[in-house]
C-alpha positions as CSV (number, residue, x, y, z in Angstrom):
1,X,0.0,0.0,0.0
2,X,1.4,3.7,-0.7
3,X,0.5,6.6,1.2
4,X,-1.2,9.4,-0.5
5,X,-1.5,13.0,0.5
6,X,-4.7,15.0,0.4
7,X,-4.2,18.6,-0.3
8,X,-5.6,19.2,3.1
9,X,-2.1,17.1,4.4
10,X,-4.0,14.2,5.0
11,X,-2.6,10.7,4.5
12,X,-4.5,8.2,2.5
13,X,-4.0,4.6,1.7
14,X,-4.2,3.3,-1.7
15,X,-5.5,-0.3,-2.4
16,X,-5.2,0.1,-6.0
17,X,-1.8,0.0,-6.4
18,X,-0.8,-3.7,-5.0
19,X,-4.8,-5.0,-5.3
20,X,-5.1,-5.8,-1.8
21,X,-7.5,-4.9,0.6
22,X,-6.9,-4.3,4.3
23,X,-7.4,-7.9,5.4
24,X,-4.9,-9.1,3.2
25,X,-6.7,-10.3,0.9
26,X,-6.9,-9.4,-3.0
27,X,-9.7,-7.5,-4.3
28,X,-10.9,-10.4,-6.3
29,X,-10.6,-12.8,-3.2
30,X,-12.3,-10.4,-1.1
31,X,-15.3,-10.3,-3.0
32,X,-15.6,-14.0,-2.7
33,X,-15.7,-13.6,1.2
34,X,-18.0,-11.3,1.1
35,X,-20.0,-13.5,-1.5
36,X,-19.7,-16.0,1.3
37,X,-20.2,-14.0,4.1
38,X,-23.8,-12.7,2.4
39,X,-24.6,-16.1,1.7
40,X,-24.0,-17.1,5.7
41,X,-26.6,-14.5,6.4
42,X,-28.9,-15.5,4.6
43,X,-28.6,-19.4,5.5
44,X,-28.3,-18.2,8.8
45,X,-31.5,-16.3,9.1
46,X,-33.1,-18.9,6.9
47,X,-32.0,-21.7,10.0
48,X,-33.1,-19.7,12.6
49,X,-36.5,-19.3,10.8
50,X,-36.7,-23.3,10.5
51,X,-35.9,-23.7,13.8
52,X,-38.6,-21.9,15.5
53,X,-41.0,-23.1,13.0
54,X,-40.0,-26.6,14.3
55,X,-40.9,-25.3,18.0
56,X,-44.0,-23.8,17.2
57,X,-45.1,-25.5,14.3
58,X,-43.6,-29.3,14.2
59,X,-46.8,-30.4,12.0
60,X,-45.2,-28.5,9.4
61,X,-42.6,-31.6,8.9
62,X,-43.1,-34.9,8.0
63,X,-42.4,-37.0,11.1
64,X,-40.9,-40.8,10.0
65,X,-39.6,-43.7,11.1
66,X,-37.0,-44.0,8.9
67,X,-34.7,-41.2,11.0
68,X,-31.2,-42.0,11.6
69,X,-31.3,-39.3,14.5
70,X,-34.1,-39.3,16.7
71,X,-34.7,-36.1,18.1
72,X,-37.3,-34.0,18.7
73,X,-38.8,-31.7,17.2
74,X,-37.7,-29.0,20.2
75,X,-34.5,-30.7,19.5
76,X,-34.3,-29.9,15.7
77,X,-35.3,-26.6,16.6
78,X,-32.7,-25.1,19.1
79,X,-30.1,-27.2,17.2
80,X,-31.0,-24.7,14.2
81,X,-31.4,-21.8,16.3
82,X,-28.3,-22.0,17.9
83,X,-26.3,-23.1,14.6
84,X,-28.0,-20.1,12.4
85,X,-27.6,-17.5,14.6
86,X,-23.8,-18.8,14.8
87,X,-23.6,-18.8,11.1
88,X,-25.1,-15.6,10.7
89,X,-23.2,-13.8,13.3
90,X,-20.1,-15.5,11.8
91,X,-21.1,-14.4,8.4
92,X,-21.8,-10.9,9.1
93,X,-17.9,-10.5,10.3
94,X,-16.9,-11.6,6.8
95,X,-18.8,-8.5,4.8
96,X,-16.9,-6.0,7.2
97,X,-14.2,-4.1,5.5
98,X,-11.7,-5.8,7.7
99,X,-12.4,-9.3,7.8
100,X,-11.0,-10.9,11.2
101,X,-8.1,-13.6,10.8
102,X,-10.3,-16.2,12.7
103,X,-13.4,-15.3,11.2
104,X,-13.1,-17.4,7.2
105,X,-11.8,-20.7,9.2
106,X,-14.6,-20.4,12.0
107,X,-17.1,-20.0,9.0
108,X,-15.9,-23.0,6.7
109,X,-16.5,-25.5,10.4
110,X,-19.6,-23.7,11.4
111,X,-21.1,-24.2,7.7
112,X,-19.5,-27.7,7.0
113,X,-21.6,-28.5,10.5
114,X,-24.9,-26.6,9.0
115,X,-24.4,-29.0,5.9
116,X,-24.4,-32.3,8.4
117,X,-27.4,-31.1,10.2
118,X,-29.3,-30.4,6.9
119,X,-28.4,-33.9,5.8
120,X,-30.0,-35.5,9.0
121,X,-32.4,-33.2,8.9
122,X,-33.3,-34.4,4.9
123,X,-36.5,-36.7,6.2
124,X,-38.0,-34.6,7.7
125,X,-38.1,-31.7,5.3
126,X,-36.4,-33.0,2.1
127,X,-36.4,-30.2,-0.8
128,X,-35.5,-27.7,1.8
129,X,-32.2,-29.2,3.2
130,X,-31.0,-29.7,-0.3
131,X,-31.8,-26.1,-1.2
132,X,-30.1,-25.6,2.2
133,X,-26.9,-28.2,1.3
134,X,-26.4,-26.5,-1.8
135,X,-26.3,-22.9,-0.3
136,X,-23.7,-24.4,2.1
137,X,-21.6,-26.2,-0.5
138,X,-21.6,-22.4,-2.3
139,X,-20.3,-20.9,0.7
140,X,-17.6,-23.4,1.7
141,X,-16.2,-22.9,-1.8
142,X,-16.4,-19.3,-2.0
143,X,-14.7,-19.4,1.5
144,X,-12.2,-22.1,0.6
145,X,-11.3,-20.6,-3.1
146,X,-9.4,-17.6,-1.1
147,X,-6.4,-19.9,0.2
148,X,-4.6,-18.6,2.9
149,X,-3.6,-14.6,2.2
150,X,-0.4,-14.9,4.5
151,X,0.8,-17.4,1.8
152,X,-0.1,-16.0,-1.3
153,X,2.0,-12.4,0.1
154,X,5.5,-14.1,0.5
């Protein structure tokens, strides 16, 4: 980055010269974090609205036998309560200009976990956790496709 100065003596930064944005990342990569990072919000809210529809509602979902986990309803429902708000909160740090160091790793677990809950949860509301898989699967590769910054400066 160079220093500018303003004609008021101000010192600015300029990202255009070397392409990188204050998190170390390139422009290009940034814009797949925050890709990934608006996806997380979304999936996030989306979890958090399927988990209190499984409190409040649980006729909504097909109840089977044929579950390989067998847990409630109430169950189901803080488990994607907790998880969304998690992924959301996580996702939200990723569309700041600054992106934290911990934040990308935290996000590819947290949504890698979303993606096994979504599978268990396939009985019960099938079309929906593959929308929801797929929306994960997006995220972990925008998230992944950004390799590691510190790497790609030396």
């Amino acid at each position: 980055m160079t220093d500018q100065q303003t004609p008021t003596g101000r010192s600015t930064h300029s990202r255009a010269t070397h392409g990188r944005s204050p998190s170390g990342l390139s422009d290009a990569w940034t814009g797949w974090v925050h890709f990934g990072g608006v996806l997380m919000i979304v999936v996030g809210a989306f979890a958090v609205i399927e988990g209190v529809i499984a409190l409040l509602l649980p006729t909504t979902y097909v109840a089977t036998n044929e579950l390989v986990l067998t847990v409630t309803f109430a169950g189901w429902g803080w488990l994607h309560i907790v998880l969304g708000a998690l992924v959301l909160a996580v996702g939200a740090s990723l569309v700041r200009e600054e992106v934290p160091s911990w934040a990308r790793g935290t996000a590819i677990v947290l949504v890698a976990l979303s993606t096994v809950v979504q599978l268990a949860w396939l009985p019960a509301y099938p079309i929906w956790s593959v929308v929801m898989i797929v929306l994960d699967v997006l995220i972990i590769g925008a998230l992944a496709a950004t390799g590691d910054p510190a790497a790609r400066s030396r």
